[in-house]
C-alpha positions as a printed NumPy array, in Angstrom:
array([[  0.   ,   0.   ,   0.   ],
       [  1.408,   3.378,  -0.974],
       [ -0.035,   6.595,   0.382],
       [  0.176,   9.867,  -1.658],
       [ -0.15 ,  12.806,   0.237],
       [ -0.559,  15.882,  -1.821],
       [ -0.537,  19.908,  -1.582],
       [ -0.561,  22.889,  -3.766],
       [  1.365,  26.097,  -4.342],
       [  1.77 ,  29.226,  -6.589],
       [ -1.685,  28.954,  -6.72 ],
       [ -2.2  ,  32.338,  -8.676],
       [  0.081,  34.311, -11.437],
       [  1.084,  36.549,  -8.497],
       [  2.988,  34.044,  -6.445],
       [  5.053,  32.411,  -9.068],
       [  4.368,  31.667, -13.158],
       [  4.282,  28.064, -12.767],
       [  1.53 ,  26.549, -10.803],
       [  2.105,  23.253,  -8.626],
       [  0.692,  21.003,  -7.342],
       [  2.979,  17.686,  -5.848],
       [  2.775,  15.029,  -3.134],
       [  4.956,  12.666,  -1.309],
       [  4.551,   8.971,  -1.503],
       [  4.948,   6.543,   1.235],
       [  4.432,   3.322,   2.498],
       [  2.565,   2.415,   5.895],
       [  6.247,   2.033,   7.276],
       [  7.703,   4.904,   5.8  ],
       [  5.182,   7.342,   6.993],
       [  6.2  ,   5.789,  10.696],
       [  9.721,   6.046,   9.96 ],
       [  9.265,  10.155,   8.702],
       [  7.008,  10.63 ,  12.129],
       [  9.807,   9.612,  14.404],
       [ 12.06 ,  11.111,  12.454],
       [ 10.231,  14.346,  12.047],
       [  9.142,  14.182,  15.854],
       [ 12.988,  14.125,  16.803],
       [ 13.901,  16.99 ,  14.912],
       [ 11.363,  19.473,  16.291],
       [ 12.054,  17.996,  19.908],
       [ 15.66 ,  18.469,  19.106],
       [ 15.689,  22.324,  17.92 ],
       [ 12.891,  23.153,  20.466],
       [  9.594,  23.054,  18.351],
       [  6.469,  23.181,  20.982],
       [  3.325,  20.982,  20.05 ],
       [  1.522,  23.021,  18.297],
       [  4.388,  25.126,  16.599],
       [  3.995,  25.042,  12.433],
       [  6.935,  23.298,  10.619],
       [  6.319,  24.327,   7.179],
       [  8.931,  25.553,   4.849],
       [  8.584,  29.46 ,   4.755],
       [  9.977,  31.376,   6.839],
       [  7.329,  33.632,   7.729],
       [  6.079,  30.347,   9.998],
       [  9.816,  30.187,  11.577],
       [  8.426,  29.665,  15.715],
       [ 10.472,  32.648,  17.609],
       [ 12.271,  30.651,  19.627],
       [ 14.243,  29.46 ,  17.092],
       [ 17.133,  30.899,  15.674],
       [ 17.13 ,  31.103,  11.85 ],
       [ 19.875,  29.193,  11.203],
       [ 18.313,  25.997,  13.258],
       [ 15.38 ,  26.482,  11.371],
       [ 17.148,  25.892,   7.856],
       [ 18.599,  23.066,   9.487],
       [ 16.155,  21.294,  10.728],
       [ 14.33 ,  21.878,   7.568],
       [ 17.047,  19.94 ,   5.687],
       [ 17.254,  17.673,   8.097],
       [ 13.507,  16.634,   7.753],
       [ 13.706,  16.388,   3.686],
       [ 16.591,  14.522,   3.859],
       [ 14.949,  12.01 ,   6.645],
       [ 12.617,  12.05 ,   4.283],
       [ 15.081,  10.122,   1.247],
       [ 16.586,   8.209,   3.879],
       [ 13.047,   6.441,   4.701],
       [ 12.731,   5.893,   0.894],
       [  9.847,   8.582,   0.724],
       [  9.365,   9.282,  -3.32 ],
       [  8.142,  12.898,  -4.448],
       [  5.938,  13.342,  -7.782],
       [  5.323,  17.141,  -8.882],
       [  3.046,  18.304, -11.289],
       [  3.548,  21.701, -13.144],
       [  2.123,  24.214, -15.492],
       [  2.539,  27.703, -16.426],
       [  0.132,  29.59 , -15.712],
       [ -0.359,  31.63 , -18.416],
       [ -1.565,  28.283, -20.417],
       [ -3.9  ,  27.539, -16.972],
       [ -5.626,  30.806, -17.473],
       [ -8.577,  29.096, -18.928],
       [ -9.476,  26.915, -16.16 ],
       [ -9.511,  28.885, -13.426],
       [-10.66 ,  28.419,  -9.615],
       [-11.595,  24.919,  -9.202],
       [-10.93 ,  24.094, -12.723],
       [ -7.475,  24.929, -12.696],
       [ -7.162,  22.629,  -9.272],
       [ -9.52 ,  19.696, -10.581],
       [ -7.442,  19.072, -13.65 ],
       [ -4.143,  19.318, -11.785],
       [ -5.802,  16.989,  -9.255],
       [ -6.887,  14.679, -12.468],
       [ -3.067,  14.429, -13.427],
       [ -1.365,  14.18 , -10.77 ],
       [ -3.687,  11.351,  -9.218],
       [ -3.934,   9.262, -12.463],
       [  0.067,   9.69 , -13.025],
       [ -0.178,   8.037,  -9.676],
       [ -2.576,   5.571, -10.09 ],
       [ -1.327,   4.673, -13.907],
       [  2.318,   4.721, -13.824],
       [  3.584,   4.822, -10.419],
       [  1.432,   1.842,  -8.727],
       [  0.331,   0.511, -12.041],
       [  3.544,  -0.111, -14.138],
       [  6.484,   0.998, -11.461],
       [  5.096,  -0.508,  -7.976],
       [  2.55 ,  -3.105,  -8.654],
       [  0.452,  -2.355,  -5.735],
       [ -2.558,  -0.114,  -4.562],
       [ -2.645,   2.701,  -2.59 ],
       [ -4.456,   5.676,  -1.143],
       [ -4.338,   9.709,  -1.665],
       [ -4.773,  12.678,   0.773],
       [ -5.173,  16.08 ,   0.119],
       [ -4.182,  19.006,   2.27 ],
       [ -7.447,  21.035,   2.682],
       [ -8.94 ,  22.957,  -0.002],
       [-12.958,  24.554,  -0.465],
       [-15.093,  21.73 ,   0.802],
       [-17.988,  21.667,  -1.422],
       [-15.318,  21.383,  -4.277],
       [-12.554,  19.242,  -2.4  ],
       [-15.358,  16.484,  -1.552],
       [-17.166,  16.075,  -4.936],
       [-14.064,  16.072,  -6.549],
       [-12.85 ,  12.876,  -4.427],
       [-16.414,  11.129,  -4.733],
       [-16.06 ,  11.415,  -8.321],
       [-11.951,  10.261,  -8.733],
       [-13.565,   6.806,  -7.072],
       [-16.91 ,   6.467,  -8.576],
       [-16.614,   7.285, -11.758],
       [-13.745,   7.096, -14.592],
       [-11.409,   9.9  , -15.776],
       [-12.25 ,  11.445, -19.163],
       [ -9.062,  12.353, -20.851],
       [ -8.787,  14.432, -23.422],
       [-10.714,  13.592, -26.874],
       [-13.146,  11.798, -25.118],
       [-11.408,   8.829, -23.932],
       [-12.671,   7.526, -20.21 ],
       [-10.087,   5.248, -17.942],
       [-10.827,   3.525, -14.279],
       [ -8.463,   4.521, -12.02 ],
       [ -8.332,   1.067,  -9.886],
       [ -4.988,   1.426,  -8.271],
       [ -6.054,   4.004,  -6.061],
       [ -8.993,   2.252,  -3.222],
       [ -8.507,   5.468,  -0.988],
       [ -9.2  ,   9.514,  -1.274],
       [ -9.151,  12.41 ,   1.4  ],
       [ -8.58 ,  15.741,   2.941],
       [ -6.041,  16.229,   5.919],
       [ -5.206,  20.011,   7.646],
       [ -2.153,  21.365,   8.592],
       [ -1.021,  20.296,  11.959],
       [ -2.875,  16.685,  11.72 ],
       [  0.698,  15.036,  10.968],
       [  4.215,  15.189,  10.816],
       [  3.687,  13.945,   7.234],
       [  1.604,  17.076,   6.064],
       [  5.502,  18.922,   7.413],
       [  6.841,  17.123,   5.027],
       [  4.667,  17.577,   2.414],
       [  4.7  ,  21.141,   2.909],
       [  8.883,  21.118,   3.42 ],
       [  9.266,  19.558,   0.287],
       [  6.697,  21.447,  -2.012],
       [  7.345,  23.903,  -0.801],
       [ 11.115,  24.109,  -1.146],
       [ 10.467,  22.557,  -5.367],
       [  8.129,  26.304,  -5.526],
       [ 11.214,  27.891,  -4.293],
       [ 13.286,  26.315,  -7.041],
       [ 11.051,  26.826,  -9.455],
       [ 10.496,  30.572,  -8.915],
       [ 14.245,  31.349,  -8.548],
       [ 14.198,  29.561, -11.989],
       [ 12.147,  32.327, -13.467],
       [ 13.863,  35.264, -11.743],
       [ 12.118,  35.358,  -8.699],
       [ 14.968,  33.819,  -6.159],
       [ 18.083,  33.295,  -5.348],
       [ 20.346,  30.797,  -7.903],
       [ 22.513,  29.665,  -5.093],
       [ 19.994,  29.183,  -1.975],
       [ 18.071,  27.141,  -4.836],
       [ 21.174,  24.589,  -5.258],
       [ 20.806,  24.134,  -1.571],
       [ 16.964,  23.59 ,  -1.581],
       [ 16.927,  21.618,  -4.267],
       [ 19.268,  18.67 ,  -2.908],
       [ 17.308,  16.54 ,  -0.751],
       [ 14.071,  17.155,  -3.455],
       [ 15.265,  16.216,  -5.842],
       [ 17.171,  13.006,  -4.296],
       [ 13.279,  12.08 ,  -3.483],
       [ 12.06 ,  12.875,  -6.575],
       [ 10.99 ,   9.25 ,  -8.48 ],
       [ 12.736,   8.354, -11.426],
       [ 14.655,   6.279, -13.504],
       [ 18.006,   5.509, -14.003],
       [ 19.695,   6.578, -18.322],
       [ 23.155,   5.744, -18.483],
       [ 24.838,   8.216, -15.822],
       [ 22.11 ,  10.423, -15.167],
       [ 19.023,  10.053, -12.977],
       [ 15.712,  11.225, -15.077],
       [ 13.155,  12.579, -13.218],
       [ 11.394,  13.838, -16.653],
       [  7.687,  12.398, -16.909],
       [  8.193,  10.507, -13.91 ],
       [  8.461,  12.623, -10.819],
       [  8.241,  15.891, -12.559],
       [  5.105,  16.133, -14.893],
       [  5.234,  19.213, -17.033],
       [  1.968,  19.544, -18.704],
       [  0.88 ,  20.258, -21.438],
       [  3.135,  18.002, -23.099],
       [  3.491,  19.893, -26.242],
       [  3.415,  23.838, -25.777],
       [  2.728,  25.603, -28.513],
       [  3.339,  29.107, -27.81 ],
       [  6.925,  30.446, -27.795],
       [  6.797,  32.729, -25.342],
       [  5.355,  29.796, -22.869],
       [  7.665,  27.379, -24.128],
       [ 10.846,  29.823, -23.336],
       [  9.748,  29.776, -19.559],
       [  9.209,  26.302, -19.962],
       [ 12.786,  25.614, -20.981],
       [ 14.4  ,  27.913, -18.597],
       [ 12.9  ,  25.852, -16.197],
       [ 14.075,  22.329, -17.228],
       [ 17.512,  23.894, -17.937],
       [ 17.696,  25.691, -13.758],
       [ 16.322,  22.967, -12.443],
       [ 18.624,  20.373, -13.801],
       [ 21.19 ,  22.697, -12.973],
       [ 20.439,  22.843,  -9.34 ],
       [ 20.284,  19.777,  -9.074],
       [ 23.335,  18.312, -10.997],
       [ 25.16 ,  20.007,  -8.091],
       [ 23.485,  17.058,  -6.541],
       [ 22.878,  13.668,  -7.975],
       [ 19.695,  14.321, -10.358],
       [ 18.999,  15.399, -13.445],
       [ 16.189,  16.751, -14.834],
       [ 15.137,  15.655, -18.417]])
């Protein structure tokens, strides 16, 4: 059984030109493995209870010195690798989104990113089933939405309709409801980060930092001597983009990322 827990960001133009929407997926023992690990950390640089551990700053507690803050951050993504936790992210520029907006603009992300899931990941990579949970989002959409992903098949574009049987489990979590929602926050969080200092709006070299422990968790597959995360973990739609302007922002992106992360040991394709 693998568990896909799933947030969004950038969620309008204003906040970034790409919007996202990834998740973090995890077995039963993983997710035990990232709460211990995750209930360590804040212990260990002096978290209270009820104290938000999400990856802006802006939600730093006080009491805790910046520089512990960035570390325990890393700390948790990389605890996060080191329990074998996989990240998929799906992306698209908004300019191209502008069509389907509000709960549109959501559903469809939702459509991809849950049937990449339920298609490719448990389907052809895992073999197995698993479950998906969504950080909180309007109810009378957020609840429909999940009624229909298990009652009723996906229509794909041209008219095509496909069961999504893989997936025997939908629904909504909060912030503060587990140390998994951290992480899921941590880590999307961090990839929006990379992604906006990709298009001018952050720093190149705080990026290459960020961008380590993603991108280590980021499912792929192994070509020759690099690590492509291309259409597996990272799902840049729409597959072809037409427009030239779009498709420029589109490239920068695949070019910064991969070179953030070939400072690591990933490369995006």
């Amino acid at each position: 059984m693998h568990w896909l827990f799933a947030d969004e960001t950038n969620v309008t133009p204003d906040q970034g030109k790409f919007f996202i929407y990834g998740g973090l997926v995890a077995t039963p023992d993983q997710i035990v493995a990232c709460h211990k690990a995750l209930k360590e950390i804040r212990s260990r640089f002096g978290f209270t209870d009820t104290d938000q551990f999400k990856f802006h700053t802006r939600s730093r507690p006080e009491q805790i010195p910046l520089s512990d803050w960035n570390q325990a951050k890393s700390e948790a993504l990389k605890a996060g690798h080191t329990a074998g936790v996989r990240m998929l992210v799906y992306v698209v520029h908004h300019g191209i989104a502008k069509g389907a907006e509000g709960s549109a603009k959501v559903e469809f992300a939702l459509n991809t990113l849950i049937s990449h899931f339920d298609l490719r990941y448990l389907r052809q990579y895992a073999n197995a089933y698993g479950a998906v949970c969504i950080d909180r989002i309007d109810e009378d959409f957020g609840y429909r939405h999940l009624r229909d992903r298990f009652q009723k098949p996906l229509s794909l574009p041209g008219g095509r309709e496909v069961a999504l049987e893989r997936v025997v489990h939908y629904s909504m979590t909060c912030d503060g409801a587990s140390h998994m929602s951290s992480l899921v926050d941590l880590a999307v969080g961090g990839f929006r980060y990379c992604v906006n200092a990709a298009m001018g709006a952050g720093k190149g070299e705080v990026a290459e930092q960020v961008i380590r422990p993603i991108a280590d968790m980021m499912w792929g597959v192994q070509r020759g001597d690099k690590f492509q995360i291309g259409d597996y973990g990272l799902v840049k739609r729409p597959i072809v983009v037409k427009s030239e302007a779009f498709k420029a922002d589109y490239d920068e992106l695949t070019r910064l990322l991969g070179e953030y992360s070939n400072k690591s040991t990933t490369s995006v394709v």
